[in-house]
N, C-alpha and C positions, 0 to 999 in steps of 0.2 A: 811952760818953762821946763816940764819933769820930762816930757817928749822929747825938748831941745839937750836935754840934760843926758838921756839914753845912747841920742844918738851923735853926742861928741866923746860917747864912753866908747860906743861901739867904732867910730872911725878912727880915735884916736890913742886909746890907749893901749885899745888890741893889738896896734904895730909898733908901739910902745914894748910892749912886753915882747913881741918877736923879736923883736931889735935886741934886748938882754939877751934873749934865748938864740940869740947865732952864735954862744958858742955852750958845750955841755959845761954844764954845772954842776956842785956837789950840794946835796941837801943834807940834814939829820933830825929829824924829827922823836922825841922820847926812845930813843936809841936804838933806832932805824936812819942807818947809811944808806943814800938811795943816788943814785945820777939824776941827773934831768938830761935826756937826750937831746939832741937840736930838735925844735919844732914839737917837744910835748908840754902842754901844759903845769906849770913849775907849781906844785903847791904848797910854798912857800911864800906867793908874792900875793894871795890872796887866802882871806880866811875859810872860803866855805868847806873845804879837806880838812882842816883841823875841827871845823866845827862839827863838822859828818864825826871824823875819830871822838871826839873825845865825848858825844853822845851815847856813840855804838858801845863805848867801852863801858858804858854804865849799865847797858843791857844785860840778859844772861842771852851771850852767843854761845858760851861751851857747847861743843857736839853740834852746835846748830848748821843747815845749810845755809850757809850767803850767796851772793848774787852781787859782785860790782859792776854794775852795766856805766861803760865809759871811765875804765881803770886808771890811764895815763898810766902813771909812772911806776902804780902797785900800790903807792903809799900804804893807800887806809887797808886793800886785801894783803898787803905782808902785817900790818899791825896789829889784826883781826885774824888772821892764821895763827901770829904767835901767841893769841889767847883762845889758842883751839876752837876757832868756829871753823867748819870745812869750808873753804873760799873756792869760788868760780871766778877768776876776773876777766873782762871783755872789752874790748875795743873794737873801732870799725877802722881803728887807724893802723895801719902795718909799724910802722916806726913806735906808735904806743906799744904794741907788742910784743916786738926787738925791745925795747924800752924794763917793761915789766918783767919777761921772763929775765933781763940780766939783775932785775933786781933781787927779785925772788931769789935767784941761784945766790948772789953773794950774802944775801941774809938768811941763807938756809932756809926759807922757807916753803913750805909745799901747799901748793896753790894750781887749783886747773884753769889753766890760762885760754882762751880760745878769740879769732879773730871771729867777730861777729858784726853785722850791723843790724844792732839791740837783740829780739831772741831771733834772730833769721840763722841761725848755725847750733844755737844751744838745744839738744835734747830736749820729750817733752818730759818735764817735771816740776815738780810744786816745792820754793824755796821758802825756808825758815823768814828769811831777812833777803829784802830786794834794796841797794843802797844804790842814790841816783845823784850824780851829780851832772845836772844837763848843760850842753848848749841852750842857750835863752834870747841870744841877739837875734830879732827876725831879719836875717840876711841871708844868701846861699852861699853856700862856703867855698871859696876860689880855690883853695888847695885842702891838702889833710890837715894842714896846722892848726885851720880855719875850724875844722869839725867840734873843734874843743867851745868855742865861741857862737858860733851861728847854726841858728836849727832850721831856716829856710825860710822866706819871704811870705811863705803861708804854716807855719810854724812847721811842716812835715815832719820834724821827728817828734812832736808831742800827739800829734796825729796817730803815727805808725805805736808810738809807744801805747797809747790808752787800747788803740784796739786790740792789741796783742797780750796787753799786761794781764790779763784775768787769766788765760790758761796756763799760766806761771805762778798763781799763788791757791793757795785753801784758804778755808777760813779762820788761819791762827795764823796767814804770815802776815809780817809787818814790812812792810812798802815805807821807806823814810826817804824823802827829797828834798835839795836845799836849792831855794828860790833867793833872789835877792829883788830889792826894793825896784830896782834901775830896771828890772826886765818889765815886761807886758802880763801882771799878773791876770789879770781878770781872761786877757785872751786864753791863755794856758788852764786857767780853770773851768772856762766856758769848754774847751776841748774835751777836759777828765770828764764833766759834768754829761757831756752827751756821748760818753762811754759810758755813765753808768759807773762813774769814780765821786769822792769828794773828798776834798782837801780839810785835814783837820790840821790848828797852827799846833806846833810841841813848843818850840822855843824859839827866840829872837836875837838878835845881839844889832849891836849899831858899829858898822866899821865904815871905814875909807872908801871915798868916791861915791859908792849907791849908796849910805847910810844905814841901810839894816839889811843883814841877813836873815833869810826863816828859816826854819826847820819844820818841814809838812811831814805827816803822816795820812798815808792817799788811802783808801779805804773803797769797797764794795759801795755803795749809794743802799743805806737802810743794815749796813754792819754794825754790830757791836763790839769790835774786837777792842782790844786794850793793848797798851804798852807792857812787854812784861818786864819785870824788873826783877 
């Protein structure tokens, strides 16, 4: 039934949400004005962006370096700029990009914005905070809209992401990812797992449609690191 249940999410309410999003929209979030361009992901209409913010803000990011890999619209890197962490945010989608730098500039924020697909453009450097909020539908994405939603028929982006995530962090940074119930948990962890990652749960919540959101914190396989607070 939970298989049946994924994948009338994944057929149906993905064009569901396109369908809103043909035309731009205004969002405001704790008092960040942002657009939603046609075709980026609104995070508004789903919790896992608010859930990401209002984690991070409990952190100490001050001075910190971040990493938004899969930015959309900016939200949580303008949010997390204005409490002076140094923000990177990335997309693999060009319109996410157009997207973020117009938000960035109207909210004054300063943020290194780059088109990436994951760290395939970024510098090598090791980040305070790596913030992820993935495609999880196993589908191949038909267009750019799609990228926000589907990570590939054989999960490819949790693939490329584990192999590549370690020469992007030390052993003080903190790697946070929000997973929900409705995706293929176990496949996505058996992926981290034979990187030489492991998934520890931070927090939960229970929303609409999938039932729960998580909040993971991915970790070295045999780390000790700790949340800092």
């Amino acid at each position: 039934m939970r298989k049946i249940f994924k994948r009338l999410i994944s057929l149906f309410l993905v064009p569901i949400v396109r369908w809103y999003l043909r035309k731009e929209r205004q969002y405001s979030y704790l008092g960040v004005n942002i657009k939603v361009f046609i075709g980026v992901f609104h995070p508004g209409l789903f919790y896992s962006t608010k859930f990401l913010i209002n984690f991070i803000l409990k952190q100490n990011i001050k001075n910190k370096s971040l990493l938004e890999l899969g930015c959309g619209t900016g939200l949580l890197s303008i949010i997390c700029a204005r409490n002076a962490a140094l923000v990177t945010a990335t997309d693999l989608s060009q319109r996410c990009i157009e997207n973020v730098t117009f938000n960035a500039k109207q909210n004054q924020a300063s943020i290194t914005i780059i088109q990436s697909d994951l760290f395939d453009s970024i510098d090598k450097q090791t980040f305070d905070w790596i913030i992820i909020n993935p495609p999880y539908y196993a589908r191949n994405p038909k267009d750019e809209a799609e990228l926000a939603w589907h990570c590939g028929h054989e999960f490819e982006y949790f693939q490329k992401l584990f192999s590549t995530l370690r020469s992007y962090t030390n052993a003080n940074s903190q790697v946070i990812m929000v997973l929900t119930l409705g995706c293929e948990l176990d496949k996505i962890f058996a992926i981290a797992k034979s990187n030489q990652f492991d998934f520890e749960l931070v927090q939960e919540k229970y929303v609409l449609f999938d039932g729960k959101d998580f909040l993971y914190r991915i970790s070295p396989i045999n780390s000790s690191v700790s949340i800092q607070h």
